[in-house]
N, C-alpha and C positions, 0 to 999 in steps of 0.2 A: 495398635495404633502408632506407636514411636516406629516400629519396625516399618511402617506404613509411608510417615514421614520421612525417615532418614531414607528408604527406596525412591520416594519422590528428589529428595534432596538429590539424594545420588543422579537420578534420571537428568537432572535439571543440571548437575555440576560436568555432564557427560557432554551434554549439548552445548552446553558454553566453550567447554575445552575443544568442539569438532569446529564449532564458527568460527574461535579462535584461530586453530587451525587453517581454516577453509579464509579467513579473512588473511590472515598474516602468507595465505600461499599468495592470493591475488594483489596483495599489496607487493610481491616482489615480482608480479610479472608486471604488473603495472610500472614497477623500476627498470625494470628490464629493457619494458616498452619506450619508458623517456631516455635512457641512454641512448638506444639506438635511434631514437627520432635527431635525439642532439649528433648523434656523433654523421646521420646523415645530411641536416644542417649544416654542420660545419664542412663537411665536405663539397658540399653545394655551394658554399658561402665562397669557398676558399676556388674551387672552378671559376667561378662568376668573376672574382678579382685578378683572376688569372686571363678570362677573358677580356677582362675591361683594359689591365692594364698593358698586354700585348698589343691592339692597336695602337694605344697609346706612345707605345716604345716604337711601333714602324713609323706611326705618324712625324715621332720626334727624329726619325733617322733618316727618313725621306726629308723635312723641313731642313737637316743639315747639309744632306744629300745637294739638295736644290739650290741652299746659300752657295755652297762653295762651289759650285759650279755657275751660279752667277756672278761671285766674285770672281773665276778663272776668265771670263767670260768679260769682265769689266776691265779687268786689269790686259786682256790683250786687245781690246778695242784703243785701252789706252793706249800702247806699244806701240800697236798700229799707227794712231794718229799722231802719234810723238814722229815716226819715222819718212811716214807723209809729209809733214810740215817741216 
């Protein structure tokens, strides 16, 4: 009967140590898995702000673009009419 017991016991300390196992493997694929979702996040994240802020950067060099060629534009209308009058 104890012989009997301690083979159950054994049995029973056998299958803890395999789910152990078998859990502690899926818990680091499952880490594996979040790293790579983050690390493909952030690369997404970081495209998207590169998207966003390159119009950004034409729009603002175009709007300087336009200024100073308005002011070129202002300033020899002025020329002009200084040398008219």
């Amino acid at each position: 009967m104890f012989n009997n017991i301690t083979a159950r016991l054994n049995t029973i300390e056998e299958a803890r140590r395999n789910d152990f196992g078998r859990i502690s493997s899926e818990i680091n694929s499952i880490n594996f898995l979040i790293e790579a979702l983050q690390n493909e996040m952030i690369r997404h994240y970081a495209l998207a702000v590169t998207r966003r802020i390159q119009p950004i950067e034409t729009d603002q060099l175009s709007v300087a673009s336009q200024s100073e060629t308005s002011s070129q534009s202002r300033a020899s209308l002025s020329s002009s009419s200084e040398v008219s009058a």
